[in-house]
Every structure is written in structure tokens, then in C-alpha cells.
C-alpha positions as CSV (number, residue, x, y, z in Angstrom):
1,X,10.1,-8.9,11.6
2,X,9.3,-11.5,14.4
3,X,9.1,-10.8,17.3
4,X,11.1,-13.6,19.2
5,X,14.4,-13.5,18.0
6,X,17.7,-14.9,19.6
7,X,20.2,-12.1,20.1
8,X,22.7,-14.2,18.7
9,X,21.0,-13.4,15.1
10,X,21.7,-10.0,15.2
11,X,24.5,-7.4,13.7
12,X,26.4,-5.6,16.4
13,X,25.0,-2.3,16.0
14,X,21.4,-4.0,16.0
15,X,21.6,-4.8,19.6
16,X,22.0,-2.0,21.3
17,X,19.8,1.1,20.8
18,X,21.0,4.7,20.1
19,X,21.3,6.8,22.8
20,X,19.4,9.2,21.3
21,X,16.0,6.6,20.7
22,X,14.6,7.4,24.4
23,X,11.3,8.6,25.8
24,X,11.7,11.9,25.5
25,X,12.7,11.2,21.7
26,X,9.7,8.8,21.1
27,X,7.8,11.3,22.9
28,X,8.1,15.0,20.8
29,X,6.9,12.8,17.9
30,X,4.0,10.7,18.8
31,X,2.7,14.3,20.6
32,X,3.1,15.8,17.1
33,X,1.1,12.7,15.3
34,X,-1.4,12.3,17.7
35,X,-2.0,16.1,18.3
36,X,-1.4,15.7,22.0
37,X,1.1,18.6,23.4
38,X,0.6,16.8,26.8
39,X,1.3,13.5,25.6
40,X,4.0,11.8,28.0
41,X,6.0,8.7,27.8
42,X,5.8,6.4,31.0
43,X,7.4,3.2,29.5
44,X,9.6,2.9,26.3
45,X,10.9,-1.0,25.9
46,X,13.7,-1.5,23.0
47,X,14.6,-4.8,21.0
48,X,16.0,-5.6,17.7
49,X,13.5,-5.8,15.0
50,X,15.3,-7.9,12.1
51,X,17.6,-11.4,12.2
52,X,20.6,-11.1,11.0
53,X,20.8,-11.2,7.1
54,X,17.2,-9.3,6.8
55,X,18.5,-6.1,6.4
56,X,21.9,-5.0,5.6
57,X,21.3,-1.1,4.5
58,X,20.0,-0.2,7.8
59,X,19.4,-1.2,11.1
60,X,15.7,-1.4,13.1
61,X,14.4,-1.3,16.0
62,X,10.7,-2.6,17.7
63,X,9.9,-0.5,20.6
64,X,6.6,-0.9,22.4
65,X,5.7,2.7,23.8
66,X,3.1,3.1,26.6
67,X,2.4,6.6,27.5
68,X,-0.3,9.0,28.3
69,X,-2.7,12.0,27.5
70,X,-5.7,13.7,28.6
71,X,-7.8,10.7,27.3
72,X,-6.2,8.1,28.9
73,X,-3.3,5.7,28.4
74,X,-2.4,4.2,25.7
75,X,0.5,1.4,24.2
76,X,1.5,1.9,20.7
77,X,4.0,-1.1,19.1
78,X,6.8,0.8,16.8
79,X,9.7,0.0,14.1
80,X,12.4,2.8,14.1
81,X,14.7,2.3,11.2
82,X,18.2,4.1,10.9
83,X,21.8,3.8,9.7
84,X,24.6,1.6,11.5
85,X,25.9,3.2,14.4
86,X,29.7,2.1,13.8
87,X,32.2,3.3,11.9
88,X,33.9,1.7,9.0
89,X,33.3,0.8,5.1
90,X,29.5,-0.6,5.5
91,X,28.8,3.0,7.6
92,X,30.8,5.7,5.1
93,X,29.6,3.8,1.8
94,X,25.5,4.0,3.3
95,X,25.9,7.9,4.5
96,X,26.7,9.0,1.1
97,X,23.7,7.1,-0.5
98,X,20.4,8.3,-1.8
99,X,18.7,5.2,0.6
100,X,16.8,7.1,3.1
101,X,15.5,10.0,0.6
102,X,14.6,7.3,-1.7
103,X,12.7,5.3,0.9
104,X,10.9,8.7,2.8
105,X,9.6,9.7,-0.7
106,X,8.3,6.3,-1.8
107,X,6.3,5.7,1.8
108,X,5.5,9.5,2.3
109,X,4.6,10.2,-1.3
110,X,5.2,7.9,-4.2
111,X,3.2,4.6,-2.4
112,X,0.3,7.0,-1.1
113,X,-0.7,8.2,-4.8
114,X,-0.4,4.8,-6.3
115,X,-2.6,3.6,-3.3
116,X,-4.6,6.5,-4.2
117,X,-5.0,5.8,-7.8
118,X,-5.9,1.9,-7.3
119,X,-8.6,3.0,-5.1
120,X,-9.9,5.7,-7.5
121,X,-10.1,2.7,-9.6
122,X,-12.2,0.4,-7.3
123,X,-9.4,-1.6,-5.6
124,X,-8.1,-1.5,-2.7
125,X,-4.7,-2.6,-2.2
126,X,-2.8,-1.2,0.4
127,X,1.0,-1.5,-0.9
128,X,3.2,0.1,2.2
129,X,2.2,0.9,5.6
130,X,2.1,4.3,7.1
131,X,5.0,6.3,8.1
132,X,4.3,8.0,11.2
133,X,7.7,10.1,11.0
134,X,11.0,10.8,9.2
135,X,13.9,13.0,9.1
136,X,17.6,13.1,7.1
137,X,18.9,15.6,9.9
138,X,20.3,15.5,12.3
139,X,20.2,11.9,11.6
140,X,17.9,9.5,8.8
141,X,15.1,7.8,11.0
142,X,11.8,6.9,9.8
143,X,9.0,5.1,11.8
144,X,6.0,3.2,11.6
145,X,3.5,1.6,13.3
146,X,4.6,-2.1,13.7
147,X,3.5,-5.2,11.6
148,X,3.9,-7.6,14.1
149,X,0.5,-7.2,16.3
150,X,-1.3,-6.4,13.2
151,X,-1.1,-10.4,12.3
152,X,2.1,-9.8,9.6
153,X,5.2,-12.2,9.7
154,X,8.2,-13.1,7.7
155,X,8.6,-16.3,6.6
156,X,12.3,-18.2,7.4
157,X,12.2,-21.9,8.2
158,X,10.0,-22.7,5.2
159,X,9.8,-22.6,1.4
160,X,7.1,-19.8,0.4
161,X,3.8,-21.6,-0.8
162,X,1.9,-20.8,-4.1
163,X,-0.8,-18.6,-2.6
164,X,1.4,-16.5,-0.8
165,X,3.7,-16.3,-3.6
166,X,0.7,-15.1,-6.0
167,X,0.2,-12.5,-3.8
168,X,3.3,-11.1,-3.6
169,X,3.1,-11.0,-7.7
170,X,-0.3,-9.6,-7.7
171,X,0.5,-6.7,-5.6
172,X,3.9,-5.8,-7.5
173,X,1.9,-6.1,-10.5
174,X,-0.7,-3.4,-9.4
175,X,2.4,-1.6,-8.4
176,X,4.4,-1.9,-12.0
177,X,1.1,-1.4,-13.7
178,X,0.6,2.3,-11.6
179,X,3.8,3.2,-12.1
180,X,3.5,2.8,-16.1
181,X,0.6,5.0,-16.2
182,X,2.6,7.7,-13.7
183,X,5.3,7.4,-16.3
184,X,3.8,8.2,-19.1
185,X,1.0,10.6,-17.8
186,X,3.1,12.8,-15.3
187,X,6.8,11.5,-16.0
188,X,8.4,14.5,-13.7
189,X,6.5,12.7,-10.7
190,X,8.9,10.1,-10.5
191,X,11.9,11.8,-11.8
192,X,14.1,11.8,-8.2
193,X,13.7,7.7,-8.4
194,X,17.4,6.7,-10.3
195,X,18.7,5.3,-7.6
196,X,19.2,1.7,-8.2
197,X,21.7,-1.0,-7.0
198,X,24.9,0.2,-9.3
199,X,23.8,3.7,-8.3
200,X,25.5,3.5,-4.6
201,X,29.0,4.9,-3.9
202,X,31.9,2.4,-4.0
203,X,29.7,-0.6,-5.8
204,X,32.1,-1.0,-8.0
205,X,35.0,-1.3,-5.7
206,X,33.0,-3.4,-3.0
207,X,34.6,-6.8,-3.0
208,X,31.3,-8.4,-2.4
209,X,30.3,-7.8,-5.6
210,X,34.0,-7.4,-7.8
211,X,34.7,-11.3,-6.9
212,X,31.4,-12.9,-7.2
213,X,32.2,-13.9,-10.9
214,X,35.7,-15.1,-10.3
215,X,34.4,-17.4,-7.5
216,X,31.7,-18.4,-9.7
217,X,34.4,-19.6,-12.7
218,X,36.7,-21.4,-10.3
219,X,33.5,-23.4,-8.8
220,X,32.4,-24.2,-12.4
221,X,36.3,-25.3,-12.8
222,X,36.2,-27.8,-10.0
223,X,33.3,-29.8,-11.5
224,X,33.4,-31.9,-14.0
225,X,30.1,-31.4,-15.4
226,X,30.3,-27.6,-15.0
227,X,33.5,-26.9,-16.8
228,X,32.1,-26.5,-20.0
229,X,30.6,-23.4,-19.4
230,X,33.6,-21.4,-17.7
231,X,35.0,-20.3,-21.2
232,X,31.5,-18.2,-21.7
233,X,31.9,-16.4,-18.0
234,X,35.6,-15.9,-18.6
235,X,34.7,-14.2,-21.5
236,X,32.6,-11.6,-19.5
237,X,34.6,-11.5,-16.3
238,X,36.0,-8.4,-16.7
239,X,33.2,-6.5,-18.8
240,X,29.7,-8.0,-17.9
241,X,29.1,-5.6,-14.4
242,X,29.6,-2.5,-16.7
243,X,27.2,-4.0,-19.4
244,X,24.7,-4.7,-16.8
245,X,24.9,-1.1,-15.4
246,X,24.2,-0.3,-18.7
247,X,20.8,-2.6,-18.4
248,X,20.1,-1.1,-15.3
249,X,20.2,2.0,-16.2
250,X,18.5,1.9,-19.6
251,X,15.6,3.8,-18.7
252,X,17.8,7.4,-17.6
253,X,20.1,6.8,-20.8
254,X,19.5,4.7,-23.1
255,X,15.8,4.2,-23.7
256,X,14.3,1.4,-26.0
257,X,11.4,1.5,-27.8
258,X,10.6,-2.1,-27.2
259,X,11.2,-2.2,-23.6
260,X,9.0,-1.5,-20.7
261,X,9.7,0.6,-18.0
262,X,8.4,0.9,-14.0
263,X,9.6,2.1,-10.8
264,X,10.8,-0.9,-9.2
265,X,10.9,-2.4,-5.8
266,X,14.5,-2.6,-6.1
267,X,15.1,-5.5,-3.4
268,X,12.8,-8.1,-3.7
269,X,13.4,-10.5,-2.2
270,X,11.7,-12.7,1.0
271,X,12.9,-11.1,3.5
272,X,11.3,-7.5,2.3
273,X,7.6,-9.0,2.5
274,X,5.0,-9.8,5.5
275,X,2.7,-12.2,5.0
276,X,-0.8,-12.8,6.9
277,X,-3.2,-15.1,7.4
278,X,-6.7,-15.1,8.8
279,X,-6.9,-15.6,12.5
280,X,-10.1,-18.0,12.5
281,X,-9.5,-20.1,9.3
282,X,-5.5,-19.8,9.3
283,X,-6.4,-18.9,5.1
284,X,-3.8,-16.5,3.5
285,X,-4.9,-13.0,3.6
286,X,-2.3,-10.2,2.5
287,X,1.5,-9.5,1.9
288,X,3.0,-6.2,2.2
289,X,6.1,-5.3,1.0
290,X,8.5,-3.7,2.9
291,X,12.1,-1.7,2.7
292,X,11.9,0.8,-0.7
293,X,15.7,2.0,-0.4
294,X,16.7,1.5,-3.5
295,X,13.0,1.7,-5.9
296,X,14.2,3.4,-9.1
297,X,13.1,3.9,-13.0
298,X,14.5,0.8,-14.6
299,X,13.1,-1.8,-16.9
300,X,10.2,-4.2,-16.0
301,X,12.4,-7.2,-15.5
302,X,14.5,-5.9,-13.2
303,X,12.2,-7.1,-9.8
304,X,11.3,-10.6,-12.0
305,X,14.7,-11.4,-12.9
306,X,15.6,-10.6,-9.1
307,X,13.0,-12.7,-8.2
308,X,14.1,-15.7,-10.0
309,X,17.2,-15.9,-7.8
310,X,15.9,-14.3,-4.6
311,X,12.2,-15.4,-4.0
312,X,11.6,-18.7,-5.7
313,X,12.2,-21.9,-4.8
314,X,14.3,-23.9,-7.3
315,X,11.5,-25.7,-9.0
316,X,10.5,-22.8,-10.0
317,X,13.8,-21.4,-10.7
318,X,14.2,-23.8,-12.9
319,X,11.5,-22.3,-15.6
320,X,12.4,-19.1,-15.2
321,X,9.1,-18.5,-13.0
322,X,7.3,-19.0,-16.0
323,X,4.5,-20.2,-14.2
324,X,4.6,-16.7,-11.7
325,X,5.7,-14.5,-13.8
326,X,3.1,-15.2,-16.2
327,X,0.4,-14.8,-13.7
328,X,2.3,-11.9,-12.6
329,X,1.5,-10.6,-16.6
330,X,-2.2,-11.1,-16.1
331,X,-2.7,-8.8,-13.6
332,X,-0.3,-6.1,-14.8
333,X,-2.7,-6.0,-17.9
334,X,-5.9,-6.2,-16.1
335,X,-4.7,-3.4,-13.5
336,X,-4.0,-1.3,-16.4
337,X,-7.1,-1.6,-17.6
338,X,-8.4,-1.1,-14.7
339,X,-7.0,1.8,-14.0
340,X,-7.7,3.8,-17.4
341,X,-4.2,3.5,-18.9
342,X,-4.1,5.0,-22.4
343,X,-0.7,3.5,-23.9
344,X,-0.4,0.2,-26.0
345,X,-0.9,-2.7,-23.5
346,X,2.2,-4.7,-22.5
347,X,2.3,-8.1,-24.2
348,X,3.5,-11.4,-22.8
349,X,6.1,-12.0,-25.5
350,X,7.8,-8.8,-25.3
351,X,8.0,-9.0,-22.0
352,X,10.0,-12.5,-22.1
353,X,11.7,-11.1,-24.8
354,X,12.9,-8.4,-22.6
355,X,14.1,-10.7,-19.3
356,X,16.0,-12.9,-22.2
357,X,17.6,-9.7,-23.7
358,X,18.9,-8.4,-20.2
359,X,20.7,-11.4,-19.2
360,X,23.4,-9.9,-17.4
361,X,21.6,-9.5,-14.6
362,X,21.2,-13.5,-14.3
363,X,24.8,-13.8,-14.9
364,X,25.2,-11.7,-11.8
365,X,22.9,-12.9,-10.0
366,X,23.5,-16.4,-10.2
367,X,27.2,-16.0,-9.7
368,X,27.1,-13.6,-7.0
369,X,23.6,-13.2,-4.9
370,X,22.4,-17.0,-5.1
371,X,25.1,-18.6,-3.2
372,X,24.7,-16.0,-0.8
373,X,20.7,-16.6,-0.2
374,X,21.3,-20.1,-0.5
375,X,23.7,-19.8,2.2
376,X,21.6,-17.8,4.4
377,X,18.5,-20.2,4.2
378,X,20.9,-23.0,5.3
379,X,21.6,-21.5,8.8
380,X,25.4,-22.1,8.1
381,X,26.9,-19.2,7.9
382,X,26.4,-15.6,9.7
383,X,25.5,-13.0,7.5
384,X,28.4,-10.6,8.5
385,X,31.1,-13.3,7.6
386,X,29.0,-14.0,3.9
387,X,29.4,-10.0,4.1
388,X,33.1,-9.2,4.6
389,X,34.7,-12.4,4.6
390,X,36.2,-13.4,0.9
391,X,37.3,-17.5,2.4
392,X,33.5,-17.4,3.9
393,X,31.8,-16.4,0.6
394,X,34.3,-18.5,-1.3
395,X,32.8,-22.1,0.7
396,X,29.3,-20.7,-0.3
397,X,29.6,-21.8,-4.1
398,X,30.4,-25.3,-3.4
399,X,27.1,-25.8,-1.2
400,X,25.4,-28.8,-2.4
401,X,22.0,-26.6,-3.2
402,X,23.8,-23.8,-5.0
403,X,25.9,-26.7,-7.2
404,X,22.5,-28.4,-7.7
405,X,21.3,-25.3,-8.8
406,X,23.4,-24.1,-11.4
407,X,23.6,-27.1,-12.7
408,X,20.1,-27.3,-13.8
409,X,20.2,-23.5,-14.4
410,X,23.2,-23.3,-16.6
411,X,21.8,-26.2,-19.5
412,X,18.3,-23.6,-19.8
413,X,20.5,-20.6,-20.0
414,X,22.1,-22.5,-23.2
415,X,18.8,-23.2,-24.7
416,X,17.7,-19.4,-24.4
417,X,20.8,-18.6,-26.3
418,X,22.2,-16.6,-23.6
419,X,25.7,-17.6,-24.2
420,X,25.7,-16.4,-27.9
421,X,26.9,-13.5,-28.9
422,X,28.6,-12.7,-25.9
């Protein structure tokens, strides 16, 4: 969410706000939250809050509002988030989703009682910011107090470092580890969050995700060290979305009893996290996760596997995240702890057993979200062509850093045995 942005980097309908985002709009709510009837706006200025690529369920504004009451004036800096103003596939699929209620409930009510359980506990990790309003009708808007002046920015022109990276880990850990206890202490809590990814209307049928596989298999086709491994992927072209639904879905009908189960983030990936550092000594501080539309019941891997692909750089890809997710592990287990849970502790070798058993969420994600990121973090191609545009997404899988990757991700997918049995 920086705040200097080129308007070149941004969708259509993020450039221009709603007609209906004005002062007398911004107005009726910030006299509601600040308990000011005679609160009026004097100054409302709009910009887009999110490059292009950031966000693709929603679109988001910054506003900076200065206005007055009987104390005095005051400037308060905003994010307004809402769905696409145009018409078409993007618009019709995103109205008939689950995104917004999803997203309201976790900031309004789901993040607010893990927050309050970690503190009950001693710790106090703040895992969302405030919402400072929302609504599904007339239209789905939420707002919050903005980031940005706060210190928080999202890294884009550099690989994430370590320490920023173990943050990010630690705080989905406390996260998971919350949500395990919710789970099994007051399961109907959580029981509206089974929403996930293969959960939205049209998935299936969204071209996007249909031809990400028979891209992947032609690429693999064209180069010569690669070929071997098409006969596995043609083997699961036509079956291994359904089978991964199934994964995905495990936890609503199918449940293991060697499995581990959390609400999930859902999306994580860079572009969903702020980072901050200390003003004096420049020293990391915090990361705060952002964008909750699609947090659902699923197994534990599901963010870590994600993660692989759509966080790490490819050293680290490379291992699996081995060394991350590991340290990710440790503080799952000591938050439990922490926090009184009363089941059998999580161990580290079921949990690898578990991201090796659901492989066909790295098939899909390899063949299908990686060339994508990899695109986006090369500044070649603009996010709405990688979107809708089959010949765009088709030049994305012969990049030289998705090629590079795969084919130093393909040889340790072989050694895991993922290929056997398919």
C-alpha cells in the first residue's frame, strides 16, 4: 500500500473513485465512530491504494479526510475497499462470492478473539488492524485506518530478508496455533469459514486456472531437460484440480485423523503483508497481514505450501522452506502452550508428512500461480493481460526464472516420491 504510485500501475476501475465515496459518505461514518453528530467534512482527497497486481478481488482506495467537530479539527488517513465498479466476468464471478462476509467476520470478529486470547495469554500480537466500518448493502465496503502513516509498507523491488520473513511465520503461527484451540474448544465459532479458493463461483470454468496445467506440459515439452517429467502431469491433466478440491476441502468432508486443521489465511502471499521498521535504528519491527477474503477451515499446509510458491525466494523454494517452515513449527507449538491448549501437540513429522501427502496443491501451484508471480516481480507484464490474456500467460512459462525454477523444483518433487502413485 505505498503511497507513491504511478497511475499507470493501476486497474481501470482503481483509478477513479465511486461516485458514491464523497464527503458526505465519509462523513455519516466517521460521526458514527467518533461519536460526533456535528462532525463535518471540509476536505476529502482520493487516490488509488494498491499497484496493479496487489489485489485482484477488490479494489481500494486511500483517502486522507480532514474535517471538523466541537474539539477542533482533525485529519484522519483511510483505506476504503470495495468490488470493481465495471461490468463483465471479473465483476459477476466476485458479487456472487462469500469474499466480503468472509473478510467483515474475520476483522470484525474472528481476528479480535484470537487477539484477545493471545493477550489473555501474555502476548501481545496484534494480527489485523481495526475496521472502523463495513456494510454488504447497498454495496460491500469496509474501512480502516490506513497503514501507511503508521510506518507500514509493502515490499516490491526487493527479495524479502530473513527477519522479516520470520515474522511473517511467527505471527501465522500464533494465528494457526489459536485457531486449533477455537477448533476444538468451540468448533461452531468458526463454522461460517468454508470459503476457500475452489469455493468461488465459476473456478472451475475460469480459464486462468483450467489452462495452467496444459501450459505447464507444453513448456516442459519444449525443453530438453524437462521432458521427462510431462508423462507424470499428463497423467493428472484432466483429474488433479478435482483431487485437489478434494484436499482443500478435507476438513468440511472428509476429515483425517492424522491431519491438522486451522483457519487459514487463504492468500498469502507478499503482497497481503506490511512490514515496519523502527524509525531511529531502521531494525525490523512488525508485519501485519492483510486481505482475509478467502480464510477458511482447511488443513495446516494449505498457507505453507502457498507459501513455498508465493512468498519465498527460490533458494528457499528449493527446500521446501524447510528452514521457515520449521521455525514456523516452533512457535505453533510453543503458542499452544502458551495459550493452554489441551489436545495432543502437533509434531514436526506429521506435519511434513501432511504437505508431502497433499501434493496437488504444488502441482497447481507450480504450474499455474508461479509463472504468474514470477512474471509480476519481473515488471514485464501488466497484471490484467497475465489475467485475461491466454498468449500473455502462455510467454510467462518460458521466463528464464520460472524455467530455472522448475527445473530445480521438479528433481526434489521426484525424491519425495510425489510422482508415484499418481
Amino acid at each position: 500500500m505505498s503511497d507513491k504510485l504511478d497511475a499507470e500501475q493501476f486497474n481501470d476501475d482503481e483509478l477513479e473513485a465511486p461516485t458514491w465515496l464523497n464527503p458526505q459518505f465519509i462523513g455519516e461514518i466517521l460521526s458514527t465512530y467518533e461519536k460526533a453528530p456535528e462532525l463535518k467534512v471540509i476536505d476529502l482527497k482520493i487516490t488509488p491504494a494498491t499497484a496493479q497486481g496487489d489485489h485482484y478481488a477488490s479494489v481500494m482506495f486511500r483517502t486522507t479526510v480532514e474535517y471538523v467537530t466541537s474539539k477542533g479539527k482533525f485529519s484522519k488517513p483511510l483505506i476504503i475497499k470495495t468490488m470493481p465498479e465495471q461490468e463483465g466476468h471479473k465483476k459477476d464471478m466476485l458479487s456472487e462470492s462469500h469474499l466480503f462476509e468472509t473478510e467483515i467476520g474475520m476483522y470484525c470478529q474472528v481476528l479480535p478473539e484470537f487477539e484477545r486470547i493471545l493477550q489473555k495469554a501474555g502476548d501481545t500480537t496484534k494480527l489485523s488492524v481495526p475496521c472502523i466500518y463495513h456494510s454488504l448493502e447497498p454495496r460491500q465496503v469496509m474501512i480502516f485506518e490506513d497503514l501507511v502513516p503508521l510506518g507500514y509498507f509493502v515490499i516490491r523491488d526487493r527479495p524479502v530478508s530473513q527477519e522479516e520473513l520470520k515474522t511473517v511465520f511467527s505471527k501465522l503461527a500464533k494465528w494457526h496455533a489459536v485457531s486449533i484451540k477455537v477448533i476444538k474448544e468451540r468448533p461452531a465459532f468458526l463454522k461460517d469459514y468454508r470459503y476457500g479458493l475452489f469455493d468461488m463461483p465459476t473456478i472451475h470454468n475460469d480459464p486462468f486456472i483450467t489452462t495452467g496445467m496444459g501450459s505447464f506440459i507444453e513448456m516442459l515439452d519444449k525443453i530438453p531437460e524437462l521432458k521427462k517429467y510431462k508423462p507424470h502431469f499428463e497423467k493428472i491433466k484432466d483429474t488433479f484440480l478435482k483431487r485437489l478440491e478434494v484436499e482443500m476441502q478435507e476438513y468440511h468432508k472428509n476429515r483425517r485423523n492424522d491431519a491438522y486443521y486451522v483457519l487459514c489465511h487463504g492468500d498469502f502471499h507478499l503482497r497481503n503483508m506490511m512490514f515496519k521498521n523502527n524509525k531511529e535504528t531502521g531494525a525490523h519491527e512488525d508485519t501485519m497481514l492483510v486481505d482475509f477474503q478467502i480464510s477458511n477451515l482447511c488443513p495446516i499446509t494449505v498457507d505453507l505450501t502457498y507459501s513455498i510458491y508465493m512468498l519465498m525466494e527460490p533458494e528457499q523454494r528449493r527446500e521446501m522452506g524447510k528452514e521457515l517452515i520449521n521455525y514456523y513449527f516452533t512457535v505453533l507449538v510453543a503458542t499452544l502452550k502458551k495459550i493452554g491448549y489441551k489436545g495432543d501437540m502437533p509434531t514436526q513429522a506429521k506435519l511434513w508428512e501432511q504437505m508431502h501427502r497433499n501434493k496437488y496443491y504444488d502441482f497447481f501451484l507450480i504450474s499455474t500461480f508461479l509463472p504468474l508471480i514470477l512474471a509480476i516481480k519481473s515488471n514485464t507484464f501488466k497484471m490484467h493481460d497475465l489475467i485475461l490474456n491466454p498468449e500473455t500467460r502462455q510467454k510467462t512459462y518460458f521466463l528464464d526464472t520460472y524455467v530455472k525454477d522448475v527445473t530445480k523444483m521438479l528433481p526434489k518433487f521426484e525424491k519425495l516420491g510425489y510422482f508415484k502413485g499418481l
